[in-house]
N, C-alpha and C positions, 0 to 999 in steps of 0.2 A: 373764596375767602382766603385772603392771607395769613400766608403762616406765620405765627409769633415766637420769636427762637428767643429763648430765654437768655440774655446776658445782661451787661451792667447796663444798658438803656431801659430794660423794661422787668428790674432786679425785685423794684418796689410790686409791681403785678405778683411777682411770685410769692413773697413774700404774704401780700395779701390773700393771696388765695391758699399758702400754705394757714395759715390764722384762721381761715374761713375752714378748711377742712378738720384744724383743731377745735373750732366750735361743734363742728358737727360729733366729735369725740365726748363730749361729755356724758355722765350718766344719764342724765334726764331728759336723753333724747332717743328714742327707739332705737332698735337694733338696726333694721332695716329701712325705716327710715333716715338713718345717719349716715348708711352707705348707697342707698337711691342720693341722696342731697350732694356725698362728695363726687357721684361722678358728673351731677346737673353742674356743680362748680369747676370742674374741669372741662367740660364742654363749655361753658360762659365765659370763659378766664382767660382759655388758652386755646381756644376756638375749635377744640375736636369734633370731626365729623358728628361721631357716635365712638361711645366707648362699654366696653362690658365688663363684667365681673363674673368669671369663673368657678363654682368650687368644686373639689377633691373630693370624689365619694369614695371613701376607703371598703366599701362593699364590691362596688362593678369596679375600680379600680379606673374608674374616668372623671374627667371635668364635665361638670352640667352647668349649662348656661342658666345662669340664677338672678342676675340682676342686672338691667340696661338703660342707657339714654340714647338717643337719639332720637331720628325723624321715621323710623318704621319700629314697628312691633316685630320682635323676631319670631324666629322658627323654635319650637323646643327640640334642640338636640346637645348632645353629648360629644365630647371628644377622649379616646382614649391614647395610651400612653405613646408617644410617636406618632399621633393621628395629626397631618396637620400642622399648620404653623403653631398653634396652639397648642398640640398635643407635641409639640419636639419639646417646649418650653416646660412642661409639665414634665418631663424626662429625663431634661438635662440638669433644671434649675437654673437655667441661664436666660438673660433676654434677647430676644430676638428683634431685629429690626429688616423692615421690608420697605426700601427705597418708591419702588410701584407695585402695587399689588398685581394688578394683571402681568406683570412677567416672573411671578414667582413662579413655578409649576408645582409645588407643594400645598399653595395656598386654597383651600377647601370652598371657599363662600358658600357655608351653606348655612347661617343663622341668618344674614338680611340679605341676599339673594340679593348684591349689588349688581349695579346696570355696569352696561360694558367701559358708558363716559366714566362712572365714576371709578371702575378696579385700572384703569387709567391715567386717572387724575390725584386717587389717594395712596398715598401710605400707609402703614401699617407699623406699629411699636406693639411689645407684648412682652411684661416682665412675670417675675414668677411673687405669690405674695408668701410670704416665709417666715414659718417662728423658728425661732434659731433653736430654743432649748425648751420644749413643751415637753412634760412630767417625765422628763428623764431619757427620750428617744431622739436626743441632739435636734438637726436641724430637719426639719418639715415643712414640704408643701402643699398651703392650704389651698391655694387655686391660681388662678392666673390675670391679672388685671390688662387688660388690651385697652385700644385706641386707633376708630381711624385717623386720618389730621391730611392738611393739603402737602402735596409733594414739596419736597423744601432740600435741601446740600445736606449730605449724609452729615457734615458739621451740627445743624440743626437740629437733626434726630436725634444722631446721640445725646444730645442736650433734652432734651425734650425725655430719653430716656432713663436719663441720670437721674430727671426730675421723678418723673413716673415711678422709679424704684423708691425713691424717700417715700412717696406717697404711700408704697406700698407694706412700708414697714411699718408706715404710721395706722393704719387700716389692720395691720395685722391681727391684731388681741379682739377685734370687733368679726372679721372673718373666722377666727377658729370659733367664735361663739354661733354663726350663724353653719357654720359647720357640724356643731354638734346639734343644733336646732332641727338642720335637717335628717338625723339620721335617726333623733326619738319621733318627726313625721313616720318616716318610713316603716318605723318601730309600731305606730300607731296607726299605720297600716294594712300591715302585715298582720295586727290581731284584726284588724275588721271594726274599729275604735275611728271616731271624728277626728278632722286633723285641726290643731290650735292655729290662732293666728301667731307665727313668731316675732310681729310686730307689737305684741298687746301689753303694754306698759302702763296702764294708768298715771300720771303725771306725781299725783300724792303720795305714790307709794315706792319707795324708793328702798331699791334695793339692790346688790349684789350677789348675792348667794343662787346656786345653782336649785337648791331646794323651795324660794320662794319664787322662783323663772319656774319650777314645777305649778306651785299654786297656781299662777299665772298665766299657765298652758291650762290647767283644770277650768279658772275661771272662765278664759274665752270660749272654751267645750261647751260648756251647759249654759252659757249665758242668752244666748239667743234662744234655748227652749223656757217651758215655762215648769221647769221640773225644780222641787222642793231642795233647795243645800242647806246641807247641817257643817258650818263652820265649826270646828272644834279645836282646842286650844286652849295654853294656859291666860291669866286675864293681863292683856298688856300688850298683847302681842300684833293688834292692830286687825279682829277680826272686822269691826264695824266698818274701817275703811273698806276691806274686803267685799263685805256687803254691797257697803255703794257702788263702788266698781262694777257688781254685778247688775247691779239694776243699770249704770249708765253705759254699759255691756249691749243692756236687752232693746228690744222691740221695743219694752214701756219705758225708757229712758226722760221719754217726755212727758210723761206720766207722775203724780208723787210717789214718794220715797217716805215711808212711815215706819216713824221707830216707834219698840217699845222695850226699855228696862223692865223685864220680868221681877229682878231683884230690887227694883227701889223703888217698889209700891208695896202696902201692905194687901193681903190677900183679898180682902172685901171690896176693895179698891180696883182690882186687876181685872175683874169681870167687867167692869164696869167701861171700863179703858179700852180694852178688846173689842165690845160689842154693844158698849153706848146704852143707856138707858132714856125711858119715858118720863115724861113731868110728872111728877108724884111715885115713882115707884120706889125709893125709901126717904129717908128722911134725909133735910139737904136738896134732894133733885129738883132746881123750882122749875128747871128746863129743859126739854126735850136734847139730849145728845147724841152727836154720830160717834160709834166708837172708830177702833183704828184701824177693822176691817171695810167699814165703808168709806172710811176716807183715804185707802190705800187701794180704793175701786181701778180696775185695770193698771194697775199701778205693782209698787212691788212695798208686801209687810216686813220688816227686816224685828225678830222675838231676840232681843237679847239673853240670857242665861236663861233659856226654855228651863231648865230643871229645876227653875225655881217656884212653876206654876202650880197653883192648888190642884188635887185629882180632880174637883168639880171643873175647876178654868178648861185641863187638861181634856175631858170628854168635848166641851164645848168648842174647842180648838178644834179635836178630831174630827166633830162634824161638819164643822165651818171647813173645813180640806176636804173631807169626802162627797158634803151635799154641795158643796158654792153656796151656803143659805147661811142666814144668820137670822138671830131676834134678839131687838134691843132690851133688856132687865125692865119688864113690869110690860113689853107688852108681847102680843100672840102673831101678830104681823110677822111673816117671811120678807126676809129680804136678800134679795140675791145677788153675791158680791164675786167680782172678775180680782182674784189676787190672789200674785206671788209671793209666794212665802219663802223665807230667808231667816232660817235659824241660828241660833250660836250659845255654847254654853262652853265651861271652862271644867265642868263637871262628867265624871265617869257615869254618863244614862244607864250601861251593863248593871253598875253595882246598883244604882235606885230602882231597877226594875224587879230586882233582886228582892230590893229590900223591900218592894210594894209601893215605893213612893212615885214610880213613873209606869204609865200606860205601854207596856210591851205594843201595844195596836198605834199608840201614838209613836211610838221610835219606829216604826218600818216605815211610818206615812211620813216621816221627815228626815228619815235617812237615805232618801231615794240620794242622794251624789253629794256622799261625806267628803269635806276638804278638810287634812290636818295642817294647823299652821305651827311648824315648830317653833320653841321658845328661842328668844334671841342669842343664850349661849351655846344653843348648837348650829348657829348660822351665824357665826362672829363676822364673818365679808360682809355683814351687815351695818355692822356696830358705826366703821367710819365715815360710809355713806349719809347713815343715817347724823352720826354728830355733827357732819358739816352741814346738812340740814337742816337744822333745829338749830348752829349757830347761827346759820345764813340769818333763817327766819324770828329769831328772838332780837338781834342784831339789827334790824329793819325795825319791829316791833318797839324798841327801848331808845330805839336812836343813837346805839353805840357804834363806831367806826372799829370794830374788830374786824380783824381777816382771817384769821390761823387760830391750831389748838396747836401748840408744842408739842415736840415731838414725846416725851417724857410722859404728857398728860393723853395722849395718845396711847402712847404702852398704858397707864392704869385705866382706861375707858376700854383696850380691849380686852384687858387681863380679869379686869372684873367679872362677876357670875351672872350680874341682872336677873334677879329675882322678880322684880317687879318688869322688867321687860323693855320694850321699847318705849312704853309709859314711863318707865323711870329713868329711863335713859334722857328724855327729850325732860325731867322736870331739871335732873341733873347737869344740864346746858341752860335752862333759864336762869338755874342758879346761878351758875358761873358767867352768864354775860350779864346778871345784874350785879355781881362782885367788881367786875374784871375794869380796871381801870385804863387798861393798857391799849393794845390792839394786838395782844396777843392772850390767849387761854392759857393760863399756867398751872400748874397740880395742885397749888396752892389755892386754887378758884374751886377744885369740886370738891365733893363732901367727902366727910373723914371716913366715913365706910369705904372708899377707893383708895384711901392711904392704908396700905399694905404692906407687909414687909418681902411679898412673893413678888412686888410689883415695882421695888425700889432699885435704883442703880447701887445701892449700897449694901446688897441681900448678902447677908453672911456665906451665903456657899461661894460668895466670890473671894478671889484674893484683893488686895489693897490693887494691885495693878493691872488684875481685869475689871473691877471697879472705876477706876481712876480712866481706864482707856475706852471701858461703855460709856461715862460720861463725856469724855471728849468727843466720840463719835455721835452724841445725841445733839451734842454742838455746833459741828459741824453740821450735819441736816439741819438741823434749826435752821440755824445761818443759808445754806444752801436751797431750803425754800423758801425764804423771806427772801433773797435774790434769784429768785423762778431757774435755778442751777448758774448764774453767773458766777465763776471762780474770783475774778477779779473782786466783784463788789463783795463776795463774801470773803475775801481777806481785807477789806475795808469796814466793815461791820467789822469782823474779829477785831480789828486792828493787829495783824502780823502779817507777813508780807506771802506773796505769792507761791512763793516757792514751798511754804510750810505748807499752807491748804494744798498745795497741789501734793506732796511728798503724804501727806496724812489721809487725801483721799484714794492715791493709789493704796497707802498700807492697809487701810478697813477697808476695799474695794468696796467703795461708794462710786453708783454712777449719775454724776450731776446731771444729764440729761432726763432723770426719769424726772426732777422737779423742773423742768422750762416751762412745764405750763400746771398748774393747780388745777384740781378737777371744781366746777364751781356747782353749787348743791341747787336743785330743784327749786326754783322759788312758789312759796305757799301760793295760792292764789284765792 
């Protein structure tokens, strides 16, 4: 295979395939499937043998072979600090490059056990992938990205590794995450606990925060057994999604998925709903009904606010978990029903059980694998995930050509409390793209509950010209992602000349590279 050295003939290749590795960056793409994808595009792109991905276990103090492409299945092994070409690179922070592999005498081959033609015929490139300034411990190595590729003029390699270092910067912020992913594995381990999939994303549920990548690790746990979860949570906060996830998690994915609103039937009604009644057994019934444990037969039952259920429903619940049997209201007929149960209430069960209003024997038969979903103002990494989300998708919905929230209306979307949750967060974006005339969301689009005076560039504990210079710099980012970090077209938008934007964005150290690309939001489906 010929080697493709990156210069101005085959400039557009790279470029393509840098865009294709920034698709694979977006939120709404798995963890690990984002980075399995970018090294399949650099094998296709730019013709590498085989290439792998390394990471830093900061416990044994070595790289472990974690993710790869190529034409064989590797070996599971480890490289420790100076072990190896690999391991020098892990030690120094430097890249390394290997003309022929078979005349290195350092070089190890022990993950793909290449043949003699090939540690002959290939080369070797191996950078280090690096966060420069993670939670305050300067600059950090997360693992090592390698490549083999066909022998080619040390001209060429270097090239090829110049390239390989961008990539690796650009990979970075998705490696520290699969980093920490592995080390609560090991953690879950180490108690003797299942290990999650760190792939397991569900598409709908979109998120950043470290606490709902916990949910998430929980859900993929229990999802493949057929054990009872009591989602718990205030209302809003997206446990019914949760729910589903779980069932399209499970074994019965292909099975139905039945709801039922505890709270938005009245209590005479609820039995009925549950476990179906006979023709004639009250008045009204002209016809035999399934309820919504035999229609959720080897399937999975998702109980909305369980604590809303009458003590009678609540026994009859009980039994229907403990015998698998049920009987429809008015007749004597067993019927025996295969279903998983999937709870959620917003309500403290402790205090009702207290109070007499909840079966103590019912809260242990549905608290076998409590998930707590925190409210959305203590997982804020949420909030602009989610608003670009609910723009994207109201935006499609209404036929409006918007792209952006301003940055302004950004600061009051995260500064807000969200009482009502990520419910009122997504009614709070309908509103605003049915306002919004423009193609941009402006403060002026959401509702007066978000105008604030804690949330204003004009908040009295400022002076007139920390005011005056927070407003300019809300500007400039405006400007700055409306041209995906272009300096020039964003002194064209401002209309001032080059020299000011650039003088203003060293002074507020703004760095226009973080906007070249917009993160684009989940689409509904």
């Amino acid at each position: 295979m010929p080697s493709r050295a990156v210069t101005l003939d085959n400039l557009s290749l790279c470029l393509d395939t840098l865009k294709e590795i920034l698709d694979q960056m977006q939120p709404d793409v798995h963890l690990e499937t984002s980075l399995k994808s970018v090294l399949q595009v650099l094998s296709h792109n730019l013709g590498y043998v085989r290439n792998f991905l390394a990471i830093y276990d900061s416990e044994t103090h070595s790289l472990k072979l974690s993710l790869t492409h190529g034409p064989q299945k590797p070996t599971q092994v480890s490289y420790g600090e100076g072990q190896g070409v690999t391991g020098q690179v892990l030690s120094t922070g430097e890249p390394i490059i290997v003309p022929v592999i078979g005349e290195h005498p350092e070089f190890l081959n022990w993950a793909f056990g290449r043949s003699k033609e090939e540690m002959a015929s290939l080369a070797f490139v191996s950078v280090p992938v690096v966060h420069e300034e993670r939670e305050g411990r300067g600059r950090e190595i997360l693992g090592v990205l390698s490549v083999d590729l066909p022998m080619a003029p040390m001209q060429v390699l270097q090239t090829h590794c110049r390239f390989l270092e961008v990539v690796a910067r650009i990979i970075a912020h998705r490696v520290a995450r699969l980093q920490e992913d592995m080390a609560r594995q090991q953690h879950l381990m180490a108690q003797g606990l299942a290990i999650y999939d760190a792939g397991f994303s569900p598409k709908n549920i979109v998120h950043a925060s470290k606490s709902m990548r916990l949910v998430l690790q929980q859900i993929s746990q229990v999802a493949p057994s057929r054990a009872t979860v009591l989602l718990r949570g205030e209302s809003g906060t997206g446990k019914e999604l949760l729910a589903e996830a779980i069932h399209m998690a499970s074994p019965r994915a292909g099975k139905p998925l039945i709801r039922l609103n505890c709270a938005a039937l009245p209590a005479e009604l609820v039995e009925s709903e549950l476990f179906g009644h006979e023709k004639g057994a009250f008045t009204g019934a002209v016809q035999n009904k399934k309820g919504r444990f035999e229609l959720a037969h080897q399937g999975t039952l998702f109980l909305d606010e369980i604590g809303e259920l009458s003590l009678d429903a609540q026994a009859k619940v009980l039994r229907a978990i403990q015998e698998k049997e049920i009987q429809r209201l008015g007749s004597e007929q067993t019927i025996i029903v295969d279903t998983r149960l999937v709870c959620a209430t917003n309500r403290q069960l402790e205090d009702l059980i207290a109070a007499g209003q909840f079966r103590e024997d019912l809260f242990y038969r549905i608290n076998v694998f409590p998930i707590y979903v925190q409210p959305l103002r203590e997982r804020r990494e949420d909030i602009l995930p989610l608003a670009e989300h609910f723009l994207n998708t109201f935006s499609k919905e209404y036929g409006r050509e918007i792209r952006r929230i301003s940055t302004p209306a950004l600061d009051l979307l995260t500064q807000y409390h969200w009482p009502g949750n990520a419910r009122e967060l997504r009614n709070c974006l309908e509103r605003a793209v049915l306002l919004c005339t423009e193609e941009v969301i402006r403060t002026y689009h959401l509702p007066p509950t978000l105008q604030t005076a804690e949330s204003s560039a004009t908040d009295t504990d400022l002076s007139f010209g920390e005011a005056v210079a927070k407003f300019e710099q809300e500007i400039i980012v405006d400007a700055l992602k409306k041209a995906r970090g272009n300096m020039l077209q964003t002194a064209r938008d401002l209309r001032i000349s080059y020299r000011i934007v650039n003088y203003k964005i060293k002074k507020y150290g703004i760095d226009p590279k973080k906007f070249t690309t917009r993160p684009v939001a989940p689409q509904s489906k």
